[in-house]
N, C-alpha and C positions, 0 to 999 in steps of 0.2 A: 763326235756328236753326229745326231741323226736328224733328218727333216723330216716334220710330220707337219710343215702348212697347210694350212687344208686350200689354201691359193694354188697349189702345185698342178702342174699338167696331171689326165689323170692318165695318162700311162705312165707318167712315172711313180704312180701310189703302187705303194704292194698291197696284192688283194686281203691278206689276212690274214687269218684263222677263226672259219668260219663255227660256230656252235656242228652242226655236222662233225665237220674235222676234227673236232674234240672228242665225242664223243667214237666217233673211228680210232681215237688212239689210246680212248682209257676202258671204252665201255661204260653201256649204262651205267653201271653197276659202279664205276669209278665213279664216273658226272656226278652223280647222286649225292655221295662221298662228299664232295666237295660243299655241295651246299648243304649235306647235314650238320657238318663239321663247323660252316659259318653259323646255322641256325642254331643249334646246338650250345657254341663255345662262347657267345656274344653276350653281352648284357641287354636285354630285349624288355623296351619300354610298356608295350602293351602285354595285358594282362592274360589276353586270350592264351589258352594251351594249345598244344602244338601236338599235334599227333607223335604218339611215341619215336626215338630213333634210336640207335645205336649211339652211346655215347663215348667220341671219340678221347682217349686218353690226352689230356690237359698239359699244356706245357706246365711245367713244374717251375710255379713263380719261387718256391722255398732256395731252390740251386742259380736263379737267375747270378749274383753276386752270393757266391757260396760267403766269401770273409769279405767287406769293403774293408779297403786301409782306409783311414782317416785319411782326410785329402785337404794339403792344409791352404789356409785361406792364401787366394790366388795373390799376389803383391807384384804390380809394374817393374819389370826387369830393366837391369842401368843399358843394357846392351842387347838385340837381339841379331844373331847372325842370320841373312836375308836368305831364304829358300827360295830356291828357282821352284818357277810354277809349272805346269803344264797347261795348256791350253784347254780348258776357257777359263781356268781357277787363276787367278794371282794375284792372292791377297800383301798388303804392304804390309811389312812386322810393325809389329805394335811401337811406338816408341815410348821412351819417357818423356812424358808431360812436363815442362818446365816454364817459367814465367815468360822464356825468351818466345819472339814471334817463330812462330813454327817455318821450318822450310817448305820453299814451290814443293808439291807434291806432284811426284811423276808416275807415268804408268809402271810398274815391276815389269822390268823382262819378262818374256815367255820361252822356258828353258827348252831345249828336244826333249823328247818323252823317254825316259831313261829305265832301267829294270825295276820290275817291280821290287817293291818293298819285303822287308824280312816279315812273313805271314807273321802276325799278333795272336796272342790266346783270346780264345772265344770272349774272355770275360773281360779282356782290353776292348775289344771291338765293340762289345756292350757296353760298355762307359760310354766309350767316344761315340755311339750312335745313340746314344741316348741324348748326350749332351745336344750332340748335331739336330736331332730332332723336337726338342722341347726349347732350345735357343734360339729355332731356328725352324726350315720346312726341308730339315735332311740333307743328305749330301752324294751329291754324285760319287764314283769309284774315286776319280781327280782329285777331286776335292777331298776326300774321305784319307788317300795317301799322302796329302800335303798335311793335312790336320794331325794326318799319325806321326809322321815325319816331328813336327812341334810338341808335340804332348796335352796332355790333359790341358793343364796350367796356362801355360802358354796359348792355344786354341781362345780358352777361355778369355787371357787379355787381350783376346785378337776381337773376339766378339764382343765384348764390352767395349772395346775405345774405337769403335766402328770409323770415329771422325775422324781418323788417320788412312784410312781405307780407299783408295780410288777405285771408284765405281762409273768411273766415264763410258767404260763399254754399255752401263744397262742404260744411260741416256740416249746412247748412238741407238741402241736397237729402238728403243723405244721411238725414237725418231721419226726413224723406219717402220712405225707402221703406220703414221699420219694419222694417228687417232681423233676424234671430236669430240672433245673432253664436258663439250654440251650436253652429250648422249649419257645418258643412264649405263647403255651398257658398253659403250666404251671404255666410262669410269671405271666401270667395274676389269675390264681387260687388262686397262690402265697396273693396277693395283695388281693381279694374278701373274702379269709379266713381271712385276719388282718383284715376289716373294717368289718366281720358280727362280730368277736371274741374279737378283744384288746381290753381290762382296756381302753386304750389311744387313746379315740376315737379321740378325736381332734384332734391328731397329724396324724391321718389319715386322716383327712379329712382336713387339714394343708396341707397333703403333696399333695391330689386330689387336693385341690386348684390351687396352682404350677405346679402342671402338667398341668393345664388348660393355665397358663398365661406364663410361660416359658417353650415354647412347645418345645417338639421333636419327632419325633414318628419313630416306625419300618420301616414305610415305607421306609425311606431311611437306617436307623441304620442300619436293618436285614442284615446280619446274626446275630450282635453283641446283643443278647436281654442282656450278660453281660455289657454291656453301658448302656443301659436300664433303667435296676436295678442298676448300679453304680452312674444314676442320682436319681433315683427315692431314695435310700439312701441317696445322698446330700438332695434331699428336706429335707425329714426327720430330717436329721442333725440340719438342718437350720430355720425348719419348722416356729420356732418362737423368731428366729433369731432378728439380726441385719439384714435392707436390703444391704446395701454396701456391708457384707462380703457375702452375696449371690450371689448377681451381679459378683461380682469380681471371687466367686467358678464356677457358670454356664458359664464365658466366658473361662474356662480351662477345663470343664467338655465334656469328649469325644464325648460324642453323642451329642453334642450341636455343637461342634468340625466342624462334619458331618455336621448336620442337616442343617447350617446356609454355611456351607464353610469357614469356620474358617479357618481351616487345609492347604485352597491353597491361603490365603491371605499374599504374598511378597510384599516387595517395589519394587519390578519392575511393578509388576503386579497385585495392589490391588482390594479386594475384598470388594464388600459395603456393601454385606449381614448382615450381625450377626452388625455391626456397625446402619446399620437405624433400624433393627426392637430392638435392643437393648434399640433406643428411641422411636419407634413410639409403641412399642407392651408392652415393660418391665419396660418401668421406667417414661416417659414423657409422653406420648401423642402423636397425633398429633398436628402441627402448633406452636410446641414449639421449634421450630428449624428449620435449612436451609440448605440445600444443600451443602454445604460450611462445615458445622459440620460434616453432614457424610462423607464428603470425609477426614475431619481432623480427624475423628475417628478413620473410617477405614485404615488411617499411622500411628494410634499410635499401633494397632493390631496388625502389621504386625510383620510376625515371630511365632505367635503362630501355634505352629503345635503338631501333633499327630502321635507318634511310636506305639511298642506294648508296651510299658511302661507303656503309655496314655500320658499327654501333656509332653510335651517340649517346651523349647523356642531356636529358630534359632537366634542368634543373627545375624549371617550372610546376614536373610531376611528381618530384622527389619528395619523400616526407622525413622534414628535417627536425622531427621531435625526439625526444628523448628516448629512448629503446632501451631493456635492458635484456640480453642474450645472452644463456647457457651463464648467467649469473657475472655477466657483466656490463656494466650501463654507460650511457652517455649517447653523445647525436653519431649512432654508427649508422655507417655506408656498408655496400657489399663487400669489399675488399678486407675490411676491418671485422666482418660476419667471419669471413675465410680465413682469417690471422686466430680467430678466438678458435675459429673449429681444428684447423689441423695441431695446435695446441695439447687436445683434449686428445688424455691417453687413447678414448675410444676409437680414435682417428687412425692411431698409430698398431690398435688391434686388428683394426677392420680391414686396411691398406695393406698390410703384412700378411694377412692372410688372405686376403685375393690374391696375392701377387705368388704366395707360395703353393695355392691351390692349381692356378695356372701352370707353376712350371713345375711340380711337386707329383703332389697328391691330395686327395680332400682329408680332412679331419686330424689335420697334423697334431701332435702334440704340446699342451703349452710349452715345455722344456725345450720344445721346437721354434715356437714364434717367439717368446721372451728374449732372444736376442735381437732378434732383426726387430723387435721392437726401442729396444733401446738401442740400434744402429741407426735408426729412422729418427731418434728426436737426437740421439748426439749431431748428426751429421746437419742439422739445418733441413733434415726433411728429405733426403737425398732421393731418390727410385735407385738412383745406382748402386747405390750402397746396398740398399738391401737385395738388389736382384745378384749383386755380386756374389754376398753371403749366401743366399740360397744355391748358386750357381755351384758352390764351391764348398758346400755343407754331407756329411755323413749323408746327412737324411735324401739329397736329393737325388743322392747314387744308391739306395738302397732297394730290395726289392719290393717293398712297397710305393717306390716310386713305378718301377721300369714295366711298362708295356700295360700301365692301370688305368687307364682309361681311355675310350674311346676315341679316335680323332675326326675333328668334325669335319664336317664337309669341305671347309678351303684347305686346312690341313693336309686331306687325304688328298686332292686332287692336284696343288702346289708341289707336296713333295712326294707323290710318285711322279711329276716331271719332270722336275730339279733332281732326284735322286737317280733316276733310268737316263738323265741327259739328254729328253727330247727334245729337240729343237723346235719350237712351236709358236705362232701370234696370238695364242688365247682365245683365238675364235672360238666360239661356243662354250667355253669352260664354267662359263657365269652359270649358264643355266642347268648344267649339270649339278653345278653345288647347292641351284635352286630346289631341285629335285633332288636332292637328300636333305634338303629340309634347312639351305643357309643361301641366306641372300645378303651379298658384300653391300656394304654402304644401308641396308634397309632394313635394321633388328627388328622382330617381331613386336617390339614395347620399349619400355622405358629400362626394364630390368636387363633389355639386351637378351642371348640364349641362353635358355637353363644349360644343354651343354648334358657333358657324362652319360649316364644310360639311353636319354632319350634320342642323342643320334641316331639307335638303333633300334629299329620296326620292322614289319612284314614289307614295308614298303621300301624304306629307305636303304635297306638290306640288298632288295634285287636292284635297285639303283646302284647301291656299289657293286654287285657282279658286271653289271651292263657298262660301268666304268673301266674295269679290269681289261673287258670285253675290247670295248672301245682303243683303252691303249694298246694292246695288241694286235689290231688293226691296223692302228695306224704307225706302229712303228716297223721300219722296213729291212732294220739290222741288230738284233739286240746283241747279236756277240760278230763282235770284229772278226775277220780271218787273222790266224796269227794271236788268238787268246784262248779260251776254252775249248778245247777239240774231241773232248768225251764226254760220252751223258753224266758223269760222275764230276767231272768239273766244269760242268754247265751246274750242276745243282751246286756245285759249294760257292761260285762265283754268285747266283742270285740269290739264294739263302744267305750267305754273306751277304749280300746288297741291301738285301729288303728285309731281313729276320736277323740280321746281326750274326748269322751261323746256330742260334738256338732254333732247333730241332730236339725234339726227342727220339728216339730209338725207332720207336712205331714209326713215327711221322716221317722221318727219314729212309726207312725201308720201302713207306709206301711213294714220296717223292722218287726214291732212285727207280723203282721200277715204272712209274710215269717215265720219268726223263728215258729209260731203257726202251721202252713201248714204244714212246716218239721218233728216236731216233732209227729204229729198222719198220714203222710205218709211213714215217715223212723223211724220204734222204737227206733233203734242203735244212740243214742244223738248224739256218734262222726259223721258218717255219715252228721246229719244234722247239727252239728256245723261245718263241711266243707264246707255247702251247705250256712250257714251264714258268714264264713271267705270268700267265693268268692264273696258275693255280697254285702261286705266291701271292700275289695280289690280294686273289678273293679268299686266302687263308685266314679264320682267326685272330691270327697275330699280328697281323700286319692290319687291321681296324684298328687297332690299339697304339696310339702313339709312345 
């Protein structure tokens, strides 16, 4: 691992790889390339045209997984034999769950760093970085060899039962940076250090989920960024919960409180907010429901309110008349609103398919979500259950899954850290991802981000080059001495890193002669191994989760 604080002496920064310097080692004519290649290959939100360019030859999603084997559903193994970790990876094996009190949980040894691994086929790599990154925010080389080491399967019950996992080192660092969790943009550091660092990736990006689909944001909370993070620990909580007792936590949870108008909804004078978007955004749909609902919803609400406690209930505000809801009657409360809705098949449409668009693809097939719809009402309502099935499904390995859409802004800037291994305090990261268009803890609205093509614009485009930019600045060793020592395994070591090894023929001709270029223009390897992480980086491919 390498240090990019930006705390550091600055003679100990390395100066870079300045825009000049790049263009000394590719030529205009290269540069150019590059960003016609991004403009060209991307999914681009605005409508404006784009002056003609050469358009570069497409990776070919058809060969991504020439044949997936059926990959059959993941099942907690009675035994697992403990892999030594390498340093900073080591995760604890998954165990089997059983009634008895679980054992004191200790850190995993950290083994010596041993030969590398028997190289895997392009299309193994592609699985497992696929998995790694829609699971998760990627995975470093460490990381990436311990996970091969385990398997598909196995990986997968690692990432799912997160709660067996000691993650005490990302407390200790996080410790260490004395953050003030009052601050807005602390918070936000807060949160970019768990998902470049935790063991428990999932539960991180469990808990970004949630934040996307039961929104709240600063803009109204602020001052309280402790509401915030009082929600953003329920997600966690709940991550992979039951969804009922979620629903039921988010309509008492403060900032939700706020956000919706919870707080000034009485029977004299009810409030319909947090009652329709409760269906139309969290748990139904739209047109699975009438006007007539949410007015019966929002009287069965009435009374929840918020001191400095956090909630309470006014019984005094509460309207304790007869209600009847989605065609069911009597003196219903909020809770008993929540029990009839996730009930309703529509519930079970709607949850299953945010949840598979998220780690999937958009527009899945019924023959796709019909299961994990009825894994969702057998199971008591699980999230785990069904992110398992998806986790572990034909569909989520397939090429229509792999490398289809865009990654948004925390995604991209999480896991190029986590994946490159920079050692970093988040200082400034917030607002990088501000400037492509995602601000943590603050969603644009109620509906959260629309997400998919619209990450990418004329603007938010040269924002991720100036990112790419950026990390290669700041990091001061990308290849160790004693690992890649020619331009040809410098490019398969980060083509492998950051593109899984999918190159096409073209794309690969023109990398090697970059990497060729760099190395008899800039002696210093690192140097030109920065000069080949930026134009990985700002490739195409690597926008696309």
């Amino acid at each position: 691992m390498v240090d990019e604080r930006h705390d550091a002496e600055p003679s100990q920064r390395h100066s870079g790889l300045k825009r000049r310097d790049l263009l000394k080692l590719t030529g205009a004519a290269g540069a150019a390339l590059v960003v016609l290649q991004a403009c060209s290959s991307l999914p681009i939100s605005t409508p404006t045209p784009e002056p003609p360019t050469p358009t570069p030859t497409p990776l070919p999603t058809a060969t991504l997984f020439p044949t997936v084997t059926p990959f059959p559903t993941a099942t907690p193994t009675s035994t697992t034999t403990p892999i030594p970790m390498r340093t900073p990876f080591t995760p604890t094996p998954t165990p089997t769950r059983t009634p008895a009190p679980p054992p004191t949980r200790t850190p995993t040894p950290t083994a010596t760093p041993g030969p590398s691994p028997t190289p895997i086929s392009t299309q193994d790599r592609a699985r497992l970085g696929h998995l790694l990154r829609r699971a998760g925010f990627g995975a470093s080389q460490a990381e990436f060899e311990q996970f091969q080491k385990m398997g598909l399967q196995q990986t997968t019950d690692y990432l799912l039962n997160y709660d067996a996992v000691d993650d005490s080192d990302l407390n200790t660092r996080i410790d260490g940076l004395a953050l003030d969790l009052t601050k807005a943009e602390d918070a936000k550091r807060w949160w970019l250090v768990r998902m470049i660092y935790s063991k428990q990736p999932l539960l991180e990006k469990m808990t970004f989920f949630w934040h996307g689909i039961l929104t709240s944001g600063l803009s109204r909370v602020e001052p309280r960024v402790d509401y915030m993070l009082r929600q953003n620990d329920l997600f966690r909580t709940q991550a992979l919960g039951k969804f009922d007792v979620l629903l039921k936590a988010i309509s008492r949870d403060p900032a939700m409180l706020i956000w919706l108008d919870s707080r000034s909804n009485r029977k004299q004078a009810p409030n319909e907010n947090f009652a329709r978007e409760l269906m139309e955004l969290f748990s139904m749909g739209v047109g699975n429901y009438t006007e007539t609902d949410v007015r019966e919803s929002a009287r069965a609400f009435t009374g929840w309110g918020l001191n400095a406690r956090g909630f309470f209930f006014d019984a005094s505000a509460h309207d304790t008349g007869s209600k009847v809801f989605l065609g069911t009657g009597g003196n219903l409360d909020g809770d008993q609103i929540v029990d009839i809705i996730v009930r309703h098949p529509a519930t079970a449409a709607y949850i299953t398919k945010r949840l598979f668009r998220f780690f999937a693809y958009d527009d899945p097939e019924p023959a796709v979500l019909e299961p994990l719809q009825a894994a969702f009402q057998s199971s008591g309502y699980s999230i785990k259950e069904v992110v398992r099935r998806i986790l572990t499904s034909d569909a989520f390995y397939s090429p229509k899954a792999y490398r289809s859409r865009p990654k948004s802004p925390v995604e991209l800037v999480a896991g190029a850290y986590r994946t490159l291994d920079i050692d970093t305090n988040a200082q400034g990261l917030s607002q990088l991802t501000t400037r492509m268009g995602q601000t943590l803890f603050d969603p644009p609205n109620v509906a959260g981000w629309p997400g998919g093509p619209t990450w990418i614009n004329s603007s938010t485009l040269l924002e991720r080059a100036n990112f790419a930019n950026r990390i290669i600045q700041d990091r001061r060793a990308l290849v160790l001495t004693g690992s890649a020592q020619t331009p040809k395994a410098v490019v398969d070591y980060y083509s492998g890193l950051l593109l899984d090894g999918w190159l096409s023929q073209q794309e690969r001709d023109t990398v090697d002669a970059f990497a060729l270029q760099a190395s008899r223009v800039v002696p210093d390897k690192d140097t030109a191994a920065r000069a080949m992480v930026y134009l990985l980086l700002a490739s195409p491919q690597y926008q696309m989760a």
